[in-house]
C-alpha positions, 0 to 999 in steps of 0.5 A: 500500500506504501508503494501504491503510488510508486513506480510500475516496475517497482510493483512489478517487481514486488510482485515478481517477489511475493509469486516467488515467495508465494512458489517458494511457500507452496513448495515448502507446504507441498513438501510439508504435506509430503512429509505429513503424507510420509509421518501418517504412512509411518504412524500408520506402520508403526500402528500396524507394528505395534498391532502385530506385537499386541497379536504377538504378546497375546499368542505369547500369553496363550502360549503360556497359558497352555504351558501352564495348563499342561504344567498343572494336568502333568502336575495333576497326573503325576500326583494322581500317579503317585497316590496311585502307586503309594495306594499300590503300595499300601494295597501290596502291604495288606496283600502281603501280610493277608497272603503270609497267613495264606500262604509264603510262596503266593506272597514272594510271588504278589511281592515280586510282581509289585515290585516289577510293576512299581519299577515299571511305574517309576519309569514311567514317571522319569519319562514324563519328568524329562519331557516336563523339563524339555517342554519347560526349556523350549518354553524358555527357548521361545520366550527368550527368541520373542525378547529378542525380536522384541528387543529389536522392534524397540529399537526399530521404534527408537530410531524411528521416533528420532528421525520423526523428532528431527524431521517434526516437531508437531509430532511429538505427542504421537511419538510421546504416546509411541514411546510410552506405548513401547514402555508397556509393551516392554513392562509387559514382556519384563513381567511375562519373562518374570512369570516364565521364571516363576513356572519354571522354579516351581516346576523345578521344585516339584521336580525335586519333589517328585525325585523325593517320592522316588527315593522313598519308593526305591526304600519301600522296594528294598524293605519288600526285598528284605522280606523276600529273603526273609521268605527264602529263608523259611522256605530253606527251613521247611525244605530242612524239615521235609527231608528230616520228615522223609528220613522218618519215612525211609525208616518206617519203610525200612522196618515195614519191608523187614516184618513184610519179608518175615510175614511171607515166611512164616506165612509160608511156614504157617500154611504147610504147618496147618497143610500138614494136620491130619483131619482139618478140612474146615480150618482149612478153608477157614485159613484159606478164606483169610489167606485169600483176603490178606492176599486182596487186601495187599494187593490193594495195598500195593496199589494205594501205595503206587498210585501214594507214590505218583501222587506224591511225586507229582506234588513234589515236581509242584513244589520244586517248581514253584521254590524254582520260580522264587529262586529265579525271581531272587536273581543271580545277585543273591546268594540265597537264590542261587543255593536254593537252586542248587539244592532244588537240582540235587533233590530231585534225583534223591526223591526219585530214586526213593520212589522207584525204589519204592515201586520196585518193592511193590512189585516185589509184593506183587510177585510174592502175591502171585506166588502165593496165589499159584503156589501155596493156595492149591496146597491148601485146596488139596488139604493133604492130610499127611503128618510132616516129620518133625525137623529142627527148621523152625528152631533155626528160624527162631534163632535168625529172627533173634538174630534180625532183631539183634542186627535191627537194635544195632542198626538203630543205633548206628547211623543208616539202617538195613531192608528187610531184603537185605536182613533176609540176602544176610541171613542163610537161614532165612534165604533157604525158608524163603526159597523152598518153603515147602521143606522148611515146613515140612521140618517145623516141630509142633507148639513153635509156630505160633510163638512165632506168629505172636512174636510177628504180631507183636512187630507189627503192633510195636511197628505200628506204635512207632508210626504213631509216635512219628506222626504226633511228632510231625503234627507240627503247623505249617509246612511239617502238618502237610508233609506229616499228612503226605507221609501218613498218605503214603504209608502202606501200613497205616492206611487201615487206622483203627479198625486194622489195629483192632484187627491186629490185636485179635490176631494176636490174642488169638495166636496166644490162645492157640499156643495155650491150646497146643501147649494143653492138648501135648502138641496135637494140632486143633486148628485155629479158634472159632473167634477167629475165623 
């Protein structure tokens, strides 16, 4: 306006100016729009930046989150795991003290199994704990990534923050709002990072926990284990008391053979000496009746005895299994195992040849049966009449059965002891009345038999006696009741109990009032009582 009056080219001049000016502000306000255009398309990606760290931080808080959610159901199952196992455990201990009233070896072997499935789940517990500790690793891997990645988004922000102060100053409040918006994110991750360690010592704590637990399964393992041993144990003392048992047995069996093989010579004798009286038709038949059933009933005998035998044998290969398998679960480590098994291998064989041992002396008995059956029965059918000329055989079997007798005391009180087979194979006279019977008798004088069959009666009576007085010994509990029971089982001589003890006494009252007989009639022959037939 000052120069409205002025000259023309002066106000063209001036206005040459302010377009210049004019161009020069448009062009600084084009460049500012540009650099506002630029400032909103950074904001804008530093918007987008910061959504994709938030989505980044929420991933990361689920991801936590399911880390502590399979934490805590890997916690849950591991103490469900280890209640379960410390009920287990107390489970086994009333099973084991209900099965050792029941039974030792079904408790060694529950025992046994318990103990394998108890390691089994211990294993499996290390297992879960080292996929724990990995799984907790790579969560601390992951987190340690992210703070990287973060770290380095934060300094990203920094260097664009600065370059926007430097290039505008209008932005300073939206960068202010940025950096406090970078403070939270970086609180944030300094928190979740303080969350991870927290997990990650309690998880180490309950680890230590959990190797605690450990430890005091192993100790419950090892006191099982002790009653293992304390088992084998009892069962070395009840295999100790089974042989003594058996000893016991082989005894009776000894003696039993000895009476059988002096019954079958005076039954020899007895049958030619009645076969030689003159007019005894009906005693005849009577004793040939009684004959006839002895012969049954030892057959019987002989057959209970075998099939005792098998019975016995086969509950013996049981047992023998069974006390294998234990020493087998007790492992080459053990002492104990490994004796017993050694000792069950040497057991067998003895127990084996006692029992054919004992099958060759029932065949024996059946062999004498039928000899009897062919040989001496048809003598008493034809009833000979004849008087047999008085001998001196009969003396001289009383004189060898004083002799057994004599050899039987010392053979009680030495060690070992002698069958009736051998007594008989030791004894000439003895052998000569077993081989031809028929001759022996022929040479008996009269009034001596029946002394000798009271004295067999009386044997058999003391014999009888004895194994009472063992089986009262073996009436122990446990172990020794079921082995006295398996011997009185197997016993040929005791199966007949009361009655056949009855039996015997009669018999034997009845030779007595035989010889009183004889002895008051001068010798004649009257055959037997009438009570006894």
């Amino acid at each position: 306006m000052q120069h409205a009056g002025g000259d023309p080219a002066d106000l063209a001049v001036l206005l040459t100016l302010k377009d210049a000016e004019v161009s020069s502000l448009r062009q600084q306000a084009s460049q500012l729009a540009d650099e506002l255009r630029r400032n909103v398309a950074l904001v804008s990606e530093f918007k987008e930046q910061a959504a994709q760290l938030e989505s980044q931080r929420e991933q990361e808080a689920r991801r936590a989150a399911d880390v502590e959610q399979r934490l805590a159901a890997c916690e849950a199952q591991r103490e469900a795991d280890c209640e379960a196992m410390r009920a287990a455990v107390r489970d086994a201990d009333g099973r084991a003290a209900a099965q050792l009233l029941r039974a030792r070896q079904e408790a060694a072997d529950d025992a046994q199994r318990r103990a394998a499935l108890l390691q089994a789940r211990l294993e499996r517990a290390e297992d879960s704990a080292q996929r724990m500790a990995a799984e907790a690793e790579a969560a601390q891997t992951v987190a340690a990534v992210r703070g990287a990645e973060l770290e380095e988004a934060a300094r990203q922000l920094a260097a664009a923050v600065e370059g926007a102060a430097r290039t505008e100053e209008s932005h300073r409040q939206l960068v202010a709002a940025r950096d406090s918006k970078v403070l939270e994110l970086q609180q944030r991750l300094a928190a979740m990072t303080a969350a991870g360690q927290e997990a990650s010592g309690a998880h180490e704590g309950q680890l230590v926990q959990l190797v605690t637990t450990l430890g005091q399964l192993k100790d419950t393992c090892a006191s099982q284990a002790e009653e293992l041993r304390g088992y084998t144990e009892e069962l070395r003392r009840l295999r100790d008391e089974r042989r003594g048992l058996k000893a016991a047995a082989r005894e009776a069996r000894a003696q039993a053979e000895q009476l059988r093989v002096e019954k079958q010579v005076m039954e020899g004798a007895l049958q030619h000496e009645v076969a030689a009286q003159a007019g005894a038709q009906a005693e005849l038949a009577v004793l040939q009746a009684q004959l006839k059933e002895a012969v049954d009933e030892l057959e019987e005998r002989c057959k209970g005895a075998e099939s005792r035998a098998s019975a016995l044998m086969g509950r013996l290969s049981e047992e023998r299994g069974r006390l294998v398998d234990a020493a087998c679960r007790l492992g080459g480590s053990c002492g104990a195992g490994g004796d017993l098994a050694r000792a069950l291998e040497a057991d067998p064989a003895h127990t084996q040849a006692e029992l054919q041992r004992a099958q060759e002396r029932a065949a024996s008995v059946r062999e004498d049966l039928s000899l009897v059956r062919s040989s001496l029965l048809p003598l008493l059918e034809r009833g000979a009449a004849r008087q047999p000329p008085a001998g001196s055989s009969l003396a001289a079997l009383a004189a060898a059965r004083r002799r057994r007798q004599q050899r039987e005391e010392a053979g009680r009180r030495s060690p070992g002891g002698s069958s009736g087979r051998d007594v008989a194979a030791g004894d000439p006279t003895l052998q000569s009345a077993m081989k031809s019977p028929l001759a022996a008798s022929r040479q008996l004088p009269q009034g001596t038999l029946a002394g000798l069959v009271s004295g067999l009666c009386a044997d058999v009576d003391s014999l009888q006696g004895q194994l009472r007085a063992s089986r009262v010994r073996a009436g122990k509990p446990g172990g020794q009741a079921r082995a006295s029971e398996s011997i009185d089982d197997g016993d040929a001589l005791g199966r007949g109990g009361d009655a056949e003890g009855r039996s015997r006494s009669r018999r034997a009252v009845c030779a007595r009032e035989w010889t009183r007989q004889q002895a008051g009639c001068g010798g004649a022959t009257e055959g037997w009582p009438s009570s006894c037939r």
